[in-house]
LOGUPA-316156 format. One record per residue (C-alpha): residue in one letter; x, y, z; residue number from 1. Coordinates in nm, 2 decimals, always signed. Each point is the difference from the previous one (the first is absolute). Layout:
[node a; [X; Y; Z]; NUM]
...
This chain:
[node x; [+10.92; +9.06; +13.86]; 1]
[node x; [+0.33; +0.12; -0.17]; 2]
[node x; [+0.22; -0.30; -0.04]; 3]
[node x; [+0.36; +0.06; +0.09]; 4]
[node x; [+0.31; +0.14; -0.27]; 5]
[node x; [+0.27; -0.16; -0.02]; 6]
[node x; [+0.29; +0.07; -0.25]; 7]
[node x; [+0.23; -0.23; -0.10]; 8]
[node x; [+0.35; +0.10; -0.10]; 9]
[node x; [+0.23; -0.23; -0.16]; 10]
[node x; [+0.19; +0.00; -0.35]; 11]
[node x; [-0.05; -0.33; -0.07]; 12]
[node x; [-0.37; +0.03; -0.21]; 13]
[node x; [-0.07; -0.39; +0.07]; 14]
[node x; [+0.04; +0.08; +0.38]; 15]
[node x; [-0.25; +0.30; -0.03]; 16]
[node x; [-0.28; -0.21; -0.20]; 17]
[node x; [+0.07; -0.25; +0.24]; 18]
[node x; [-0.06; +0.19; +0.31]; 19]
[node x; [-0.25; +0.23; -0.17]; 20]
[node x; [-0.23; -0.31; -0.06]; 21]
[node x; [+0.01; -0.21; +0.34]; 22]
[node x; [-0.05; +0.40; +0.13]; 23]
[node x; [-0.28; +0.09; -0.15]; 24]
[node x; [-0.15; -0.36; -0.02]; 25]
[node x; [+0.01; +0.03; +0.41]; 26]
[node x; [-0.21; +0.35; -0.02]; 27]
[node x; [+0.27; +0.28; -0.02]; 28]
[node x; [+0.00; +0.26; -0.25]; 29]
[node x; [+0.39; -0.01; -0.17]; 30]
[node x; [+0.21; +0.21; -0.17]; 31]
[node x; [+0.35; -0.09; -0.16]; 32]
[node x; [+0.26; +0.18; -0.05]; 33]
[node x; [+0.42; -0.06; -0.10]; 34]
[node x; [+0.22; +0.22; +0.12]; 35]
[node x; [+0.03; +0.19; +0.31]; 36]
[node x; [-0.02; +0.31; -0.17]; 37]
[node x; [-0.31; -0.10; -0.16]; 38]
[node x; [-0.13; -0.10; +0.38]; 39]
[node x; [+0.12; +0.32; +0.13]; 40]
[node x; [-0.22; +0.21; -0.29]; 41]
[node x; [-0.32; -0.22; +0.09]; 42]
[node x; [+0.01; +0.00; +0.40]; 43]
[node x; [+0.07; +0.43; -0.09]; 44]
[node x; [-0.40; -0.01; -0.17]; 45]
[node x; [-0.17; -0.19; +0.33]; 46]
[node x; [+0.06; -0.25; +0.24]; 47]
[node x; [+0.00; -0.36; +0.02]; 48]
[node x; [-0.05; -0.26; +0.25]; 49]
[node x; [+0.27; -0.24; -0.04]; 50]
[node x; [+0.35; +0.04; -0.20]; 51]
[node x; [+0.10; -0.34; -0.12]; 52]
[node x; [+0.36; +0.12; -0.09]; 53]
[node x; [+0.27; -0.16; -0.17]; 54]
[node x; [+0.37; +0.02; +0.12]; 55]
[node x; [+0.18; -0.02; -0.33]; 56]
[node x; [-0.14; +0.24; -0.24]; 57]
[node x; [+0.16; +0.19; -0.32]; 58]
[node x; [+0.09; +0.32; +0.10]; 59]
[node x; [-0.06; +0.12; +0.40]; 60]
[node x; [-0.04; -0.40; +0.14]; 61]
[node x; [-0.22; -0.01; +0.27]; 62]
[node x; [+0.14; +0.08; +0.27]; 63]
[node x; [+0.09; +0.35; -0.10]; 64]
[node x; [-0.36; -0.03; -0.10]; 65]
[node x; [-0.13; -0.10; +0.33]; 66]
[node x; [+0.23; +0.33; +0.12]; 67]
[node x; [-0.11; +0.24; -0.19]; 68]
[node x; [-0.37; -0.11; +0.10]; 69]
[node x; [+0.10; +0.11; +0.34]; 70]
[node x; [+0.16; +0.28; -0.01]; 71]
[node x; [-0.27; +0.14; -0.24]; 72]
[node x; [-0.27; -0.07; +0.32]; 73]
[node x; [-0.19; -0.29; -0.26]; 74]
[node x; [-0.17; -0.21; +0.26]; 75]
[node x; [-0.05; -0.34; -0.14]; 76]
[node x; [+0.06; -0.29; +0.16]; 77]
[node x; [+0.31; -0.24; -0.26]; 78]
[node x; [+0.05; -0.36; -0.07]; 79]
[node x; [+0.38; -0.06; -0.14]; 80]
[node x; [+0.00; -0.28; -0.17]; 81]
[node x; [+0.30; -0.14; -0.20]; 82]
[node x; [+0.17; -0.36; -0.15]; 83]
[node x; [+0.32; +0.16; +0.05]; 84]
[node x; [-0.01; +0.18; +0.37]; 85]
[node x; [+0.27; -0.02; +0.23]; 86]
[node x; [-0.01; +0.04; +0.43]; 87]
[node x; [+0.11; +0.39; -0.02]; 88]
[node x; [-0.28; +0.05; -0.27]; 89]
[node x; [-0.26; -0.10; +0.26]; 90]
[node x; [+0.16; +0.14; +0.28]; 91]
[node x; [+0.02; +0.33; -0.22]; 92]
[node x; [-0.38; +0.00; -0.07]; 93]
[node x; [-0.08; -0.09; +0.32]; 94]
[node x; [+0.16; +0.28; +0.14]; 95]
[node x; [-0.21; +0.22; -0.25]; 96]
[node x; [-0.31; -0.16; +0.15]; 97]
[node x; [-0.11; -0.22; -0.30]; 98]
[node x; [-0.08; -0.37; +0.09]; 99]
């Protein structure tokens, strides 16, 4: 039985080895990555089963992330997370179908 991807996308490396290890301790196979661009390049090689996506990133944040996912036709199914979001940030992602 293939056990679900999830990739993990946050710049903060003690929230990724954090998340990475309650992950994969719970069955899932996990990938990490820091940057959106860096997401956008992976999810471009094959598809995943759950983006856990940060909001404030270096570079394209994660919105603009969770956008260009989208409008490229990349069908996987986000988690925002963030210790800095705001009402418009969710209603934003929301909007763009991530939960």
């Amino acid at each position: 039985m293939l056990r679900p991807t999830i990739l993990i996308v946050d710049d903060e490396p003690g929230v990724r080895t954090a998340l990475t290890g309650v992950l994969h301790d719970e069955g899932y196979t996990v990938e990490a990555v820091s940057s959106g661009e860096a997401c956008l390049d992976r999810l471009m090689r094959g598809p995943v089963d759950l983006v856990v996506l940060d909001v404030w990133l270096p570079g394209i944040d994660g919105l603009a992330t969770l956008a260009r996912l989208r409008e490229r036709q990349i069908d996987a199914q986000v988690v925002l997370i963030s210790g800095h979001g705001n009402i418009e940030s969710a209603v934003r992602a929301i909007k763009m179908g991530a939960f």
